[in-house]
C-alpha positions as MATLAB code, in Angstrom:
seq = 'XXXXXXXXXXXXXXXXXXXXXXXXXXXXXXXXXXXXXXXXXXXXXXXXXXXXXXXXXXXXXXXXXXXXXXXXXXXXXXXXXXXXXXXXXXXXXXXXXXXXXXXXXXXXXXXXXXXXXXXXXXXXXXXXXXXXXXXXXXXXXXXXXXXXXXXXXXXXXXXXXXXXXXXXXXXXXXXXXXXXXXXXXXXXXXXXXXXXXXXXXXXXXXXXXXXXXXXXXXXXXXXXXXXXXXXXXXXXXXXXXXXXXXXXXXXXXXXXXXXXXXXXXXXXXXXXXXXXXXXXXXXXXXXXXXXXXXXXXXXXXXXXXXXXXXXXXXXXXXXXXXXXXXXXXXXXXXXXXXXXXXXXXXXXXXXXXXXXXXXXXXXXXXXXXXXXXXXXXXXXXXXXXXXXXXXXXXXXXXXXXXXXXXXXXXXXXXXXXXXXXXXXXXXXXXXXXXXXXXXXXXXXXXXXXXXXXXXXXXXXXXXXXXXXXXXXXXXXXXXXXXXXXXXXXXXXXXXXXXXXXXXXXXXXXXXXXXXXXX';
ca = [
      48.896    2.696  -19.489;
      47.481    0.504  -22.012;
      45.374   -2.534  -20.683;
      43.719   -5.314  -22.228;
      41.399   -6.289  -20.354;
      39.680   -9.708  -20.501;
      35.988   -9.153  -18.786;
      35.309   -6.135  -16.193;
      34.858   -7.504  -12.399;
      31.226   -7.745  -11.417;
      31.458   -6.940   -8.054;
      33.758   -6.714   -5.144;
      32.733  -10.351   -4.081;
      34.048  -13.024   -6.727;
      33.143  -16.614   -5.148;
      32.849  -18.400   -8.694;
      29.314  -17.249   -9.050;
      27.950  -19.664  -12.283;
      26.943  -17.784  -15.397;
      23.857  -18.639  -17.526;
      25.245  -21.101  -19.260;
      28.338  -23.308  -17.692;
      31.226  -23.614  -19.357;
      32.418  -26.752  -21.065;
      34.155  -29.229  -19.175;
      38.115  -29.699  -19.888;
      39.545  -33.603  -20.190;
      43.133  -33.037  -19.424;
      44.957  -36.262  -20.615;
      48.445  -36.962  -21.026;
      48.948  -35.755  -24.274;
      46.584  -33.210  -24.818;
      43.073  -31.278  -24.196;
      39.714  -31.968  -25.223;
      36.519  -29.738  -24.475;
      33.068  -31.474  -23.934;
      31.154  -32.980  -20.572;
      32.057  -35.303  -17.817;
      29.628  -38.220  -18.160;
      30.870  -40.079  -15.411;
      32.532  -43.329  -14.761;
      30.536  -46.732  -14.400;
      31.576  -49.604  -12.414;
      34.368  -50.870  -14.530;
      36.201  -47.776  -14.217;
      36.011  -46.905  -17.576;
      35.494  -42.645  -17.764;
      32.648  -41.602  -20.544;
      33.170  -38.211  -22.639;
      30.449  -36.504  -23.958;
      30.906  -34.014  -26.760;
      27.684  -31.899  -28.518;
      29.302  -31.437  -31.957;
      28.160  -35.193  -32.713;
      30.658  -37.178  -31.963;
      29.596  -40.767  -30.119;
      30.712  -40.463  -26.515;
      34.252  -41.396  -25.824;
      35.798  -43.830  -23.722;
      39.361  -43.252  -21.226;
      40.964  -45.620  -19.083;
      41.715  -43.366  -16.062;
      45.359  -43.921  -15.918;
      45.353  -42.128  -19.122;
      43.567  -39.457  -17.394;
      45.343  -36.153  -15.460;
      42.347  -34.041  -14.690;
      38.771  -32.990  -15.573;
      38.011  -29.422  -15.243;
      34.968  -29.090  -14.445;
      32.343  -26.168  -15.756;
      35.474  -23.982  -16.732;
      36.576  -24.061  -12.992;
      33.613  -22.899  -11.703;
      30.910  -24.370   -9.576;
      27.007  -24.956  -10.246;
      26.524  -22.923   -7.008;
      28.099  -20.161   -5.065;
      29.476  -21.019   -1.160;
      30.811  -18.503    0.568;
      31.630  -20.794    3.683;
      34.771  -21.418    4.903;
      34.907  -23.661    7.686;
      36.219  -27.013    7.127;
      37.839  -30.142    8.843;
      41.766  -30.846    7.588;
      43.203  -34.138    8.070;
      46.290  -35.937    8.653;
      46.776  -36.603    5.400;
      46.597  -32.880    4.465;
      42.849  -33.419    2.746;
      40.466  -30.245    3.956;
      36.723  -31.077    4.372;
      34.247  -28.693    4.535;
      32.026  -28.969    7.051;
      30.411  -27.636    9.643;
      31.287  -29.564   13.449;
      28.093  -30.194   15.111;
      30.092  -32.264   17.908;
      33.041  -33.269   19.153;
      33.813  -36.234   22.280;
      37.386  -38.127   22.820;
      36.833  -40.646   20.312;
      35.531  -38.586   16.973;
      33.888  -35.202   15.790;
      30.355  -35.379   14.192;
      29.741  -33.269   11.053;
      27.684  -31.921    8.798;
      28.757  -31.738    5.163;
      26.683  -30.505    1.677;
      30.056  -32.268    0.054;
      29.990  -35.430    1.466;
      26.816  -35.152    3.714;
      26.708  -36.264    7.766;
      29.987  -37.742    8.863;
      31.601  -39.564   11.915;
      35.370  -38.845   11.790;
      37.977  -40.678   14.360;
      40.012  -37.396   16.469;
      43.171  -38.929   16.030;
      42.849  -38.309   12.415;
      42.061  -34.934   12.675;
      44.997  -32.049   12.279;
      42.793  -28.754   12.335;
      39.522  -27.459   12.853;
      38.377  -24.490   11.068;
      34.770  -22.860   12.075;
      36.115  -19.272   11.075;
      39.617  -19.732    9.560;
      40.359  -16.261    8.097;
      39.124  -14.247   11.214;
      36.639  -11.630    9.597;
      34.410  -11.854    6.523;
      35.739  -13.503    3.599;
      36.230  -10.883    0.767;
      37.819  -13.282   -2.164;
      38.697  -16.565   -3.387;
      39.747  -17.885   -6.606;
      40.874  -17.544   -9.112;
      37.775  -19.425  -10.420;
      36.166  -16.749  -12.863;
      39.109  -15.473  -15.407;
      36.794  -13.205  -16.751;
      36.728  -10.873  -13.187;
      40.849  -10.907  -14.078;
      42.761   -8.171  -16.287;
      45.682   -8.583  -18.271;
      47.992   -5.845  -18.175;
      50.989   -5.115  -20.224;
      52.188   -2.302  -18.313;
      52.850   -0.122  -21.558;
      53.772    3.899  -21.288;
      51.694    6.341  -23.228;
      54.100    8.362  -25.315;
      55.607   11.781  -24.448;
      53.955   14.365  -24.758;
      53.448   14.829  -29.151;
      54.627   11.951  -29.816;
      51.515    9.551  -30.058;
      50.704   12.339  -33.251;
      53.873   12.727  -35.041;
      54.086   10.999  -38.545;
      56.068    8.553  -39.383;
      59.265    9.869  -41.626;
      58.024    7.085  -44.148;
      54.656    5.655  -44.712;
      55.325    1.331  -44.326;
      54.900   -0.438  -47.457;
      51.666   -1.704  -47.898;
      51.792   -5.954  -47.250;
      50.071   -8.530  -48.523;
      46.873   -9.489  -46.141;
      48.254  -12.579  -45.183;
      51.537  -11.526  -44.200;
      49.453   -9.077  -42.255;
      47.615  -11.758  -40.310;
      50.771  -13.570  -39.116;
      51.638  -10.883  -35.957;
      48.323  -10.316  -35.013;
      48.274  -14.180  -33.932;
      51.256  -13.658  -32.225;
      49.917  -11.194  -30.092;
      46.738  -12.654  -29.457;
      48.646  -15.784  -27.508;
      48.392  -14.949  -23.897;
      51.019  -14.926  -21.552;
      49.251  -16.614  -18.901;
      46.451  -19.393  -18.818;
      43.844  -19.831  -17.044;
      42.757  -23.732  -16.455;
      40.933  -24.835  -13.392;
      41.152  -22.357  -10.291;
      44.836  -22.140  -11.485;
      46.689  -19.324  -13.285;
      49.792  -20.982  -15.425;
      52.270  -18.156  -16.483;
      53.359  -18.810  -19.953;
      55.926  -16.368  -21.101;
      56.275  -12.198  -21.202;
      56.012  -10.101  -18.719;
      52.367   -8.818  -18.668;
      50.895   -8.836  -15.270;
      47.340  -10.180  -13.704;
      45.460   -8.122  -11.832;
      41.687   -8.261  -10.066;
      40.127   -5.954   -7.922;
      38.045   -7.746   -4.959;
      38.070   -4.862   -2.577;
      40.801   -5.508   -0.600;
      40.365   -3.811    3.360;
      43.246   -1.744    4.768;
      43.404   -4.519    7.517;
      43.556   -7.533    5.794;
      44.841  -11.112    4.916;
      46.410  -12.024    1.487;
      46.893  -15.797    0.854;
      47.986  -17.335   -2.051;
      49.929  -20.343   -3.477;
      53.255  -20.248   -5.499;
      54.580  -23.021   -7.548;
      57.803  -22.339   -9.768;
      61.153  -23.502  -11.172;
      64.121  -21.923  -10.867;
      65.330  -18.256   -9.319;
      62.278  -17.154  -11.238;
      61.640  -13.273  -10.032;
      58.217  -12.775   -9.056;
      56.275   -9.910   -8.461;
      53.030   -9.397   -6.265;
      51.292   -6.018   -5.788;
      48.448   -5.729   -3.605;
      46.453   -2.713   -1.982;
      46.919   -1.632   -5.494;
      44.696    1.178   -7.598;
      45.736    0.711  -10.709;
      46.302    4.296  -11.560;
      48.165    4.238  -14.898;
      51.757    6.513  -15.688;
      50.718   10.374  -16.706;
      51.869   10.982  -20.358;
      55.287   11.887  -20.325;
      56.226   15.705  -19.920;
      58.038   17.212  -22.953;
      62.045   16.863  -22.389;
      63.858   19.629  -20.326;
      67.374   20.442  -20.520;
      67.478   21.585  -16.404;
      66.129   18.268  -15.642;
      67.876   16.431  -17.386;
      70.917   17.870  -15.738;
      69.528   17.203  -12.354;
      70.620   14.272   -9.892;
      69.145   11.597   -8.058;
      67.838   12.189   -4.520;
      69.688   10.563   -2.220;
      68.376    8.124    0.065;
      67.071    4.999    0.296;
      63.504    6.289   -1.209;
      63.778    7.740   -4.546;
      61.704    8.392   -7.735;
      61.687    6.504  -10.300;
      62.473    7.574  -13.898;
      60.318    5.725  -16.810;
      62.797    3.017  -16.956;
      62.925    2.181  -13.844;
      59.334    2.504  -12.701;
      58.241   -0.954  -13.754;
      56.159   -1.754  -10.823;
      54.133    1.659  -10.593;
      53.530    1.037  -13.978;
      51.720   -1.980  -13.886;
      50.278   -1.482   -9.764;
      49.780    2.179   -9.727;
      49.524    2.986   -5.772;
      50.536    0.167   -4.372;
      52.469   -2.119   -2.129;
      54.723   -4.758   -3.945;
      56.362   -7.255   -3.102;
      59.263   -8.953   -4.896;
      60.514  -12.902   -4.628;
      63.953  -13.045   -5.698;
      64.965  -16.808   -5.135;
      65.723  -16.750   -1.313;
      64.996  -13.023   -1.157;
      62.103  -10.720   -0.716;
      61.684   -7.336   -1.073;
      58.901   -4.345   -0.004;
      58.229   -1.294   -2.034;
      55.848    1.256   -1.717;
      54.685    2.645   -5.412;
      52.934    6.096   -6.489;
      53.158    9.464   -7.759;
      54.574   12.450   -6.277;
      52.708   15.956   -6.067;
      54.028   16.433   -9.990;
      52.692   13.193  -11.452;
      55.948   11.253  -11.381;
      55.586    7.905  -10.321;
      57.719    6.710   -7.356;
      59.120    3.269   -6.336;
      60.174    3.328   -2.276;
      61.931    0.584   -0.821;
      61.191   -0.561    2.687;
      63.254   -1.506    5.560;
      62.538   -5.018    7.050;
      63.283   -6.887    9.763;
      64.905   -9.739    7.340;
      65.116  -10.027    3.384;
      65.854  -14.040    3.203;
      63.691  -16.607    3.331;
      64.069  -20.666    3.164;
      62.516  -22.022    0.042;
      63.486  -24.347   -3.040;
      64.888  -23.461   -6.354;
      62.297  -25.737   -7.806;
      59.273  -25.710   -5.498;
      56.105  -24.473   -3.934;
      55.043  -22.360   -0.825;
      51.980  -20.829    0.552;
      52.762  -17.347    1.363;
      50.081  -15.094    3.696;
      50.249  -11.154    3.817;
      49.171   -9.991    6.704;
      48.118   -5.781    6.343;
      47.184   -3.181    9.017;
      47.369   -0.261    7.109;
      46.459    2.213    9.790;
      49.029    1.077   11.704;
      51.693    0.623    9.152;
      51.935   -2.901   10.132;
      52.984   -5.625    6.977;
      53.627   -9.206    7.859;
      54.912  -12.377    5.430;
      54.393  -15.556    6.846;
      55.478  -18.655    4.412;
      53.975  -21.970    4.934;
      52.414  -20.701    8.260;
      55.585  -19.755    9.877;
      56.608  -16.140   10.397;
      59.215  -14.698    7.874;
      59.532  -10.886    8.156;
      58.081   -7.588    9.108;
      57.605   -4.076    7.747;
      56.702   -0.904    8.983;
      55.475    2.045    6.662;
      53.837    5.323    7.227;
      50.363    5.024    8.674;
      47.225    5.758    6.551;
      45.587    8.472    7.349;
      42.425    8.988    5.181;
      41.961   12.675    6.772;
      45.333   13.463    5.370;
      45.281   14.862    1.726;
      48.959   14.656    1.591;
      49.015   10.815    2.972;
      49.639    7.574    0.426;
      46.574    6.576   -0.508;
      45.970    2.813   -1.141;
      44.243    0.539   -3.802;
      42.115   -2.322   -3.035;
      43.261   -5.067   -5.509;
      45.932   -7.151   -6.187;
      48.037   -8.731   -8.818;
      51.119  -10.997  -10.109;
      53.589  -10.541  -12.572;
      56.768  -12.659  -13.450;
      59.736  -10.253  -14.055;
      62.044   -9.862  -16.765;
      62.908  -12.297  -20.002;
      62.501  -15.738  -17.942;
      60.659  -18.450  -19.383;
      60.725  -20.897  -16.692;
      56.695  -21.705  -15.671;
      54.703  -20.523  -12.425;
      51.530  -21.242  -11.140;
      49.476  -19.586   -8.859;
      46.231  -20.876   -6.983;
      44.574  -20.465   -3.347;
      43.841  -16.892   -3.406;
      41.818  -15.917   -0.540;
      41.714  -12.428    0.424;
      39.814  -12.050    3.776;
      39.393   -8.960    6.749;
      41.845   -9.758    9.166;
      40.845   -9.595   12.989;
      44.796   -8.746   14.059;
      45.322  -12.281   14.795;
      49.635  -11.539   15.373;
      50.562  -15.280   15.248;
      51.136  -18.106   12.908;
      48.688  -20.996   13.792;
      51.009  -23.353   13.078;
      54.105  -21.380   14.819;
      51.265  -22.470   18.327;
      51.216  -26.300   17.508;
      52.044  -28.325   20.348;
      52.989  -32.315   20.633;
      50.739  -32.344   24.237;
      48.229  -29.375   24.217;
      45.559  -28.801   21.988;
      45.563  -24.573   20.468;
      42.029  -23.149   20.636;
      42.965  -19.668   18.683;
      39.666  -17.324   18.654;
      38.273  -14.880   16.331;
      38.980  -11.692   18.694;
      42.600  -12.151   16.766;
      44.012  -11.533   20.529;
      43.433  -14.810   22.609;
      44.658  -18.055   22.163;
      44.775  -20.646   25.079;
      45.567  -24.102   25.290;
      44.828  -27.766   26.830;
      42.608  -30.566   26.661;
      38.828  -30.212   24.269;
      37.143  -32.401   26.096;
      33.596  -31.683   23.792;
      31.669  -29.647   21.655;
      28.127  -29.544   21.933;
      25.726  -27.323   21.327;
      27.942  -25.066   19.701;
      30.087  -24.807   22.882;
      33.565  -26.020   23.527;
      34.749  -27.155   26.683;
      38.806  -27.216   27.098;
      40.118  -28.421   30.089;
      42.920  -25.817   30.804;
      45.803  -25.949   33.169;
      43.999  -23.973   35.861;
      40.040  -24.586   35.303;
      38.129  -25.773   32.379;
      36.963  -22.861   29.649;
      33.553  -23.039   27.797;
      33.983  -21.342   24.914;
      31.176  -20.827   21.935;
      32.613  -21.702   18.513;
      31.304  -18.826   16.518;
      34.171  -16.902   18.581;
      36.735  -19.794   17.404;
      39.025  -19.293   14.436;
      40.999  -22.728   14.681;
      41.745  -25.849   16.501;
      45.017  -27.655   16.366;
      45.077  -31.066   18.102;
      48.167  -31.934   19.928;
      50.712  -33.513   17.190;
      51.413  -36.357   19.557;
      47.907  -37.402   19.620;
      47.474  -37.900   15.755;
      47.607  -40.962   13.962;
      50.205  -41.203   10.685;
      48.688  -40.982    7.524;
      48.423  -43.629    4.834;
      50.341  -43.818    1.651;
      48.196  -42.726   -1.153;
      47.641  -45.828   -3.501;
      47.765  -45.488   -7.402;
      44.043  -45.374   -7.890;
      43.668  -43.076   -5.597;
      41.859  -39.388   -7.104;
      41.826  -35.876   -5.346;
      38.618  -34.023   -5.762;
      39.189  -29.996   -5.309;
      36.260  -27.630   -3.943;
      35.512  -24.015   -4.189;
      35.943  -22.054   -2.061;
      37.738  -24.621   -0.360;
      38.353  -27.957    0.390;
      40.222  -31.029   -1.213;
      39.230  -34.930   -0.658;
      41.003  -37.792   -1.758;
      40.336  -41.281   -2.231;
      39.497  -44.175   -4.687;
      36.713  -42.819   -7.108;
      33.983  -45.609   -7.758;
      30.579  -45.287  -10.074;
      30.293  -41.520  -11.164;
      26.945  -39.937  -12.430;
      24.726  -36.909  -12.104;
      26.956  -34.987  -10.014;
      27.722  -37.800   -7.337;
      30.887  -39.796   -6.863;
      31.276  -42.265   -5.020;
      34.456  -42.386   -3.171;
      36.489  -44.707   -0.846;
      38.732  -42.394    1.998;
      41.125  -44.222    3.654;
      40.248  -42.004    6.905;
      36.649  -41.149    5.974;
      35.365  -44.447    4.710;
      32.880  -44.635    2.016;
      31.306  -41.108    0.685;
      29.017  -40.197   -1.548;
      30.339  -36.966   -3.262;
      28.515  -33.954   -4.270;
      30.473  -32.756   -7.156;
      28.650  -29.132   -7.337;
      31.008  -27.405   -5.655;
      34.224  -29.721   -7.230;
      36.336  -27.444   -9.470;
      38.923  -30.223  -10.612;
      39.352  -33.890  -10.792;
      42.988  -34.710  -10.283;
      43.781  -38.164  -11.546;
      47.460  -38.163  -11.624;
      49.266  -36.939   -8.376;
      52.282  -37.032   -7.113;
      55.003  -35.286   -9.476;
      55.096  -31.724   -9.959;
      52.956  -29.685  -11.896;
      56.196  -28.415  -13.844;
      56.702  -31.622  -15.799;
      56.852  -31.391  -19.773;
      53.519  -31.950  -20.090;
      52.355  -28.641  -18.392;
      55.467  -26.711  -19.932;
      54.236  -27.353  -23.385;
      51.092  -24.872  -23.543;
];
């Protein structure tokens, strides 16, 4: 297998961790790029660019403005923690709850520093949301990423045999012309955002993905575009091919539903090695298992599941989570937090020579000829604690969800308080004390929650690494502080440190012409 790879991954953990020297910052506007360095926005509302190659600092009128991408996507400092505070209005604060009474929740925020929040316009509370330790979350750093084309070596001889006739010798600069064509890349990174482009070459990472696991990501697309995702993948590229053989040749398939896979056909091994992928086919999905047999030949299984449909747009976005249990030959797909289909494959057993051995990494690839754009973003890969239920599949119009760490328990009632670290739920039968390090989530009854404002046309959303998204009406900007007016949270002053993008423009889809023209 031929790979081109863009940077080797330093490390099993990528959080975003800032290099030397930051990256520039990107000035997205509505008609084009320009590289240089956020220098705020003063009380007019006028947005300064700063460029070093000598050019006087530039002036934009925000409505001109899409986004500012800040340090390359990456963040002056690495933070690994998860726990945050979602809103009505979908925004995700991180924080960490230092109390909680009937009228508000007290927090504690290096974004937006000590804050007083009413309950009713709370959604969710996250202390621990994934469960277990958090292994990934990006894509911030591009360079941790690999870009695979999934190419063969040649059979056996071939890569050495001379051509019949040597190629006539071309001009340099007719020479140039395909070797700029292959440079363009297939996919873009801007942001914490991967944009496919064209081809068919696939992204991959490596963040050390456990054999009991959660896989989350987001998926934004047009069309019936057929989407690949591999995960507990190793990589391992195709053996050269054997030299032909006529008894071979005459032999058939096996029959089955498991089969190998011949060179033309073994498009996913190729480009996941060992691996389990997972194909989106407009309303279906599909499970294979990928390897090599005891000869070297890769393989391509297909799995049984309990349904292959699933209920999502032509032209739309989903957040789809993979839950794995690998010892137990347990795969789950949940999409948008509600259960969507189960597999069951043979257990790993690491004392077994003779058992599948999985990969720890991951990757995406868009399938086939199709042009039409995808974008991918929210990657967290995370130890999963067995948690069998979708949070959201638990909400309840009258009862509050307390779902804890242990992945087993969940019960359900009144939080009264937290304080002290310790929550106090008055339950149907007696009241439970329960200590929030053990806590995964809280979801507050949907009756009790106030309805969300409109978002106004001033109005900005800031995005955070790992996570977290806050939006509002941006005031004087400077030396990494924004001020900002929340319609729930009230006036905040901003850290920016940990803010990945600026989003200026919101409310029509990312797959506009503006974004299809890369």
């Amino acid at each position: 297998m031929i790979r081109s790879t863009l940077l080797l991954l330093a490390g099993s953990l990528v959080l975003a961790a800032a290099p030397d020297e930051a990256p520039p910052d990107l000035l997205r506007l509505s008609n084009g790029e320009l590289e240089g360095r956020f220098g705020g926005i003063d009380r007019d509302g006028v947005l300064r660019w700063e460029r070093d190659d000598g050019i006087a600092p530039m002036e934009f009128r925000t409505d001109k403005v899409r986004q500012i991408i800040l340090r390359g996507g990456g963040s002056l400092q690495t933070d690994a923690s998860t726990s945050h505070v979602e809103l009505v209005n979908g925004d995700q604060l991180p924080a960490t709850i230092t109390a909680l009474d009937e009228s508000g929740l007290t927090l504690e925020s290096d974004t937006a520093g000590p804050l007083v929040i009413p309950r009713d316009a709370v959604r969710r509370i996250a202390p621990n949301p994934f469960g277990g330790r958090l292994v990934f979350a990006g894509p911030f750093n591009p360079e941790a990423w690999t870009l695979d084309d999934g190419s063969e070596p040649s059979a056996a001889g071939e890569e050495n045999a001379e051509p019949e006739e040597e190629p006539e010798e071309q001009p340099d600069a007719e020479k140039e012309e395909p070797d700029a064509e292959e440079s363009e890349p297939n996919w873009r990174h801007i942001g914490s955002r991967w944009y496919r482009v064209s081809g068919e070459e696939a992204i991959t990472v490596d963040p050390g993905m456990p054999g009991r696991s959660i896989f989350r990501f987001r998926l934004e697309w047009r069309g019936r575009t057929p989407i690949s995702v591999g995960f507990h993948s190793d990589f391992a590229p195709l053996p050269p091919l054997p030299e032909p053989d006529e008894e071979d040749e005459a032999d058939g398939e096996d029959e089955g539903e498991a089969k190998v896979a011949t060179r033309s056909n073994s498009g996913l091994t190729s480009y996941f090695g060992r691996s389990l992928a997972m194909t989106l086919r407009g309303n279906y999905v599909n499970l294979y298992q990928t390897g090599y047999d005891k000869e070297g030949q890769p393989f391509v299984n297909s799995l049984r599941a309990s349904s292959r449909s699933l209920r999502i747009d032509n032209n739309g976005e989903a957040d789809f989570e993979i839950r794995s249990d690998l010892e137990k030959g347990f795969i789950s797909l949940f999409v948008d937090g509600e259960f969507a289909m189960q597999w069951q494959i043979d257990p790993v057993d690491p004392d077994d020579e003779d058992s599948w051995t999985p990969g720890t990494g991951l990757g995406f690839r868009v399938d086939g000829s199709d042009t039409n754009p995808v974008r991918i973003s929210e990657i967290f890969v995370a130890e999963w604690n067995g948690m069998p239920d979708s949070a959201r599949s638990l909400e309840n119009e009258e009862r509050d969800i307390v779902l804890l760490t242990n992945g087993t328990d969940r019960v359900s009632g009144t939080v009264k308080s937290i304080v002290d670290g310790r929550l106090t739920l008055e339950g149907k039968y007696a009241p439970l004390v329960i200590p929030t390090d053990e806590i995964a989530e809280i979801r507050f009854a949907t009756g009790t929650l106030r309805e969300p404002e409109g978002a106004t046309e001033d109005q900005i959303r800031v995005h955070f690494q790992p996570i977290g998204t806050i939006t509002g009406s941006p005031g004087v900007t400077r030396d990494d502080t924004m001020a900002l007016k929340s319609a729930l949270l009230g006036e905040l002053s901003l850290s920016l440190e940990n803010a990945v993008i600026l989003e200026f423009r919101q409310g029509g889809s990312f797959l506009d012409a503006w974004d299809d023209d890369f």
